[in-house]
C-alpha positions in Angstrom: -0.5 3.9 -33.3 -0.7 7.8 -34.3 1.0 10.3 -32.3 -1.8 11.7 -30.4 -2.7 8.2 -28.4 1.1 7.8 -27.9 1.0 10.9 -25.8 -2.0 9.7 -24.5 -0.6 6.6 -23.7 2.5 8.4 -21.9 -0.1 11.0 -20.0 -1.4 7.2 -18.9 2.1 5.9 -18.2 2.8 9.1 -15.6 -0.8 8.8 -13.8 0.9 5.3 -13.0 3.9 6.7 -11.9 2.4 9.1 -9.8 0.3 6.5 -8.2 3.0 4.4 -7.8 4.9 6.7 -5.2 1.7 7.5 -3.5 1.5 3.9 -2.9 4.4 3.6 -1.2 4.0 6.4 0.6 1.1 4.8 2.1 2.7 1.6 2.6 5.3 3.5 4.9 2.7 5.6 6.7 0.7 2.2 7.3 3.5 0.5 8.4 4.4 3.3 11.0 0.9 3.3 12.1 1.2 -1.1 12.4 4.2 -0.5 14.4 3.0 1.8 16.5 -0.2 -0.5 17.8 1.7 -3.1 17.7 4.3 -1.4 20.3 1.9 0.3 22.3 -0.3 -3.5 22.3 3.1 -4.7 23.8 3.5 -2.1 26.2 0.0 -2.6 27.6 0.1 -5.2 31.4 -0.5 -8.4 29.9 -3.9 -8.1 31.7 -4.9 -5.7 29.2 -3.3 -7.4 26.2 -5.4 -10.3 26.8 -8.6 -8.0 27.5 -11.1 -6.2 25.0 -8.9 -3.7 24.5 -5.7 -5.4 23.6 -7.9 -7.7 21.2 -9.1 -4.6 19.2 -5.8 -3.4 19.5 -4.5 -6.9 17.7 -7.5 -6.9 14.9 -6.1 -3.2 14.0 -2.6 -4.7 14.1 -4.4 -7.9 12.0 -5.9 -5.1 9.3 -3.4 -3.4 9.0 -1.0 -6.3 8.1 -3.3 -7.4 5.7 -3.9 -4.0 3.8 0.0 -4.2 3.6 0.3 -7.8 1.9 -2.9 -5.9 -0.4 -0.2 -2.8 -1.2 2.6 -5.1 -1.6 0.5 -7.0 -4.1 -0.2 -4.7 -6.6 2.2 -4.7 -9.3 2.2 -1.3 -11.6 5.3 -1.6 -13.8 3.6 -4.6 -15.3 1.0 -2.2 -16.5 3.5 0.5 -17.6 5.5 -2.1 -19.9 2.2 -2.9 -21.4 1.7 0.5 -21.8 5.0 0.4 -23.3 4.8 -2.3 -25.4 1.3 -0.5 -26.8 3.1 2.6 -27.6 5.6 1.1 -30.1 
């Protein structure tokens, strides 16, 4: 590989980087948001926890959760050690 797609390749390996601590920088701001709903769910009389509101309260909750299994899910330094190995 020439020198000009080995910088490329590192200009590559750095995007990931970037978006790799934008990730979990969401992950942490979805999580505080989960926690949250989830606290002010529990909070609600039990009345209301079982009611409309406290069901769309728990589908949020529900989303959420699942958007956080997505986050945790996504594996970039498998792609930057392929960028790696590309590179040499």
């Amino acid at each position: 590989m020439n020198k000009e797609r080995r910088k490329r390749i590192e200009e590559a390996s750095a995007k990931i980087a970037e978006a790799e601590a934008a990730l979990q920088a969401a992950q942490e701001i979805i999580q505080e948001v989960r926690d949250g709903e989830e606290s002010a769910r529990e909070n609600l009389p039990e009345s209301l926890q079982d009611g409309e509101r406290g069901q769309a309260m728990q589908e949020a909750i529900d989303a959420l959760d699942s958007a956080l299994s997505e986050i945790e899910g996504v594996d970039l330094s498998e792609i930057s050690s392929q960028l790696e190995t590309a590179a040499q």
